[in-house]
N, C-alpha and C positions, 0 to 999 in steps of 0.2 A: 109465292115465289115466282119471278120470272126468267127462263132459260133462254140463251141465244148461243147464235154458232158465228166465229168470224175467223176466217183465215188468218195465217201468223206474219202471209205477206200483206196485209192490209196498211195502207198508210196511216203513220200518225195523222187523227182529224176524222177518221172514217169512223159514222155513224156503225153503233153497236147495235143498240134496241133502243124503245120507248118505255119508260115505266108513266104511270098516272096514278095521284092517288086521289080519291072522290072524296068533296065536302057538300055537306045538303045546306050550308049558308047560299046567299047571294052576294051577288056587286064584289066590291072588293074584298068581299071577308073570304073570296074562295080563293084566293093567289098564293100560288104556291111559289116555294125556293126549295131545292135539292143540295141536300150533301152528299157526302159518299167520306163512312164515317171508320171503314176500316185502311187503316194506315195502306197495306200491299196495295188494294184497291184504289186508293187513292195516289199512287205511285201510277200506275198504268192506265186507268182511266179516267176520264172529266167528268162532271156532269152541269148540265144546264139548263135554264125552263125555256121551252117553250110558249112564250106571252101571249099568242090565242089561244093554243089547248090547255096549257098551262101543263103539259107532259114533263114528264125529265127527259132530257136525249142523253144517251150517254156515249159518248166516242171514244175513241183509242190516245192515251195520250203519251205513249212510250210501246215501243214496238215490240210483240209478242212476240213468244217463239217456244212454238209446239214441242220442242224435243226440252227443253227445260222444263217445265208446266203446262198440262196441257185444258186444267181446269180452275177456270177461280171464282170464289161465291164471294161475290161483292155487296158490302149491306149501305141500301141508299137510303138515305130519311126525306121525309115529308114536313116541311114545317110552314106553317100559314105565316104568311107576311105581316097581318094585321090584326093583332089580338087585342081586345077589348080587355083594359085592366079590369073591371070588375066581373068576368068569367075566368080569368087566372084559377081561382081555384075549382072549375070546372075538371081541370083537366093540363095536360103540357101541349096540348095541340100540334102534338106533331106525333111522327108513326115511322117504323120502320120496314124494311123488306129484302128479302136475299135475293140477289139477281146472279143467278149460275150463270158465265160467261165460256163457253168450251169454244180449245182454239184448235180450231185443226189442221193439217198439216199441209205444207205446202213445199214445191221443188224448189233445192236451194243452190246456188253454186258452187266449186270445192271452196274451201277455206284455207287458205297457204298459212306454213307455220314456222319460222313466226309470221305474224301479220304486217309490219313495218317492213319485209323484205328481207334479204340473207347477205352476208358479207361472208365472202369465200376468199382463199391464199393457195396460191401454186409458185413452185419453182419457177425461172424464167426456163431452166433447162430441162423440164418437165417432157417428158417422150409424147408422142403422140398414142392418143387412146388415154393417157393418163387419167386417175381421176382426178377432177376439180371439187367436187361436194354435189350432195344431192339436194335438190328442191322435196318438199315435204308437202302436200297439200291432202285433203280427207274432205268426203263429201260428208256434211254437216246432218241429211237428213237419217232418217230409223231405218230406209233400205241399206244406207252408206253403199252407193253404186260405185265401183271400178271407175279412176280418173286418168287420164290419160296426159302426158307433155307434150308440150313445145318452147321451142324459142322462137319468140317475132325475130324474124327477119329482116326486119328493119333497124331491130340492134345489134345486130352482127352481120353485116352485109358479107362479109368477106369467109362468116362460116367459122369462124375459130375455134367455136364452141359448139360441141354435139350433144342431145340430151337424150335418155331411155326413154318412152313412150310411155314406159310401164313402172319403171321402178323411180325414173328421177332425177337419175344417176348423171350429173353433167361431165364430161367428158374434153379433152383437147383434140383438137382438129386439125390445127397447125400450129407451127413449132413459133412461140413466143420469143418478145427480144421487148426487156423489160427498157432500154432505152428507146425505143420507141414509142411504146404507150404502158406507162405505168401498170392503170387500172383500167378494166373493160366492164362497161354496165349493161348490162343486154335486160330484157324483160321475158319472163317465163311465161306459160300461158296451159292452163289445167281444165279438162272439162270432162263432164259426166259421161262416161263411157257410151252409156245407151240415149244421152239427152243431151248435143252438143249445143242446143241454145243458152244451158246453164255452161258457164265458164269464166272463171278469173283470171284472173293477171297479177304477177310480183317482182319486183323489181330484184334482181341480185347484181350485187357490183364485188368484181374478181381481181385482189391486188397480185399484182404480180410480184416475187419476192426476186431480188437481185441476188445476179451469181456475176464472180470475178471472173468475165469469159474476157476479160480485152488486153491484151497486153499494154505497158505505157510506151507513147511516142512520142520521140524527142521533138523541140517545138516545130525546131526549122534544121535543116543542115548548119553543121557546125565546121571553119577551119582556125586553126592557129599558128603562127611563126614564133621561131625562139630563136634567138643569137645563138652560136658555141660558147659565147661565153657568159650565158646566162649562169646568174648563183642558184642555187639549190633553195628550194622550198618557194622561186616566182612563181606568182598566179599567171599563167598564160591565156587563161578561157574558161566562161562561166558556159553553164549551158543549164536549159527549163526543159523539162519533162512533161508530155504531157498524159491525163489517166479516166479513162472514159469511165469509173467505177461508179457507179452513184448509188452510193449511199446516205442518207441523210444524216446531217451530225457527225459524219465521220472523217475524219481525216485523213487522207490516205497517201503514205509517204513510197519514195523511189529509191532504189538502191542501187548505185554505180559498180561499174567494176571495169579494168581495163582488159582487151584482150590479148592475148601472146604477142611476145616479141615487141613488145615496148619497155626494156629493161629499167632504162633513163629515166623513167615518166612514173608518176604518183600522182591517184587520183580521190582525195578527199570528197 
């Protein structure tokens, strides 16, 4: 059995160990090939000969990770290139071996959750201090250290948005106005309380939900003249409303009415 140790932040491609397995032929009858003949094993690691020593090297070929598994016995075979048909029933010329591979642990960044990023909804009329939603992120390693927030400041220059240091909690800063900007995408930013080299970043984008705060105005000033001896039920004047509401898909109508002291007059 061969034992090796490789961290979990090891890159795909990073040499693990050597195995070798020893033939008392010569010339070409000692050339070795390696498999690696258990499925797991073969999911994570490579293996391949070395053509002077004729070793197996074995590398990483999917990336480890200590808190999931933190041991695996990987069985490599030995099998001669070159077998003389009439020693066939000698033997199968080839041999196996268990090569313990232990990973050990290494500091990782927090992990935001979900991973793709967070979509959040507030009132446009929302007070200040309100909550917006909380960002979620967990340091991935076995100590699980204390992570802390921010928001880059370069996605909110203006500060709209406040977030807890501690808990996550995003917050309003100033008072929203959904005709002006819809949606706001700012970037979170999470890092290991006692290790701020480890730290991620997650994208949350914040739609803002429409509130009927506008009243409608009429397009342009409106005048009209009428004879006395106009008949009853003439059009004298149309007039357009207009209505800042935006809603999508939705249609949003106006309702007239006249004010006092216009007895004469009906207004459809």
């Amino acid at each position: 059995m061969y034992q090796f140790s490789v961290s979990e932040g090891a890159a795909v491609g990073t040499p693990v160990g050597r195995v070798i397995a020893t033939d008392a032929d010569m010339g070409e009858n000692t050339d070795m090939s390696y498999l690696i003949k258990d499925e797991e094993g073969g999911e994570l690691f490579k293996v391949t000969t070395d053509g002077d020593t004729q070793e197996a090297i074995i590398t990483i070929k999917k990336s480890l990770d200590f808190e999931s598994k933190r041991t695996h016995n990987v069985v490599v075979e030995a099998v001669n290139k070159h077998v003389d048909p009439r020693f066939l029933e000698l033997g199968s010329f080839r041999d196996q071996t268990i090569v313990r591979v232990s990973v050990t642990d290494a500091d990782e960044p927090p992990i935001f959750l979900p991973a793709e990023g967070a979509i959040m909804e507030v009132q446009e009329d929302a007070r200040l201090g309100a909550l917006v939603g909380t960002a979620t992120a967990k340091d991935p390693d076995k100590e699980n250290a204390p992570v802390r927030f921010s928001i880059d400041r370069s996605t909110d220059q203006e500060q709209i948005f406040h977030i807890d240091p501690v808990s996550g909690a995003i917050t309003l800063g100033k008072i929203l106005d959904r005709e002006t900007a819809g949606w706001h995408n700012i970037t979170v930013t999470a890092v290991e309380a006692d290790n701020v080299s480890q730290i991620s970043h997650s994208s949350v984008s914040i739609r803002i939900l429409d509130v009927n705060d506008n009243p409608p105005e009429l397009a342009r000033p409106y005048e009209a003249s009428i004879c006395e001896d106009a008949k009853p039920g003439q059009v004298r004047a149309n007039s357009k409303v207009m209505h800042y509401y935006h809603v999508t898909n939705v249609l949003q109508h106006a309702y007239y009415s006249l004010m006092q002291g216009f007895p004469n007059m009906v207004l459809e």
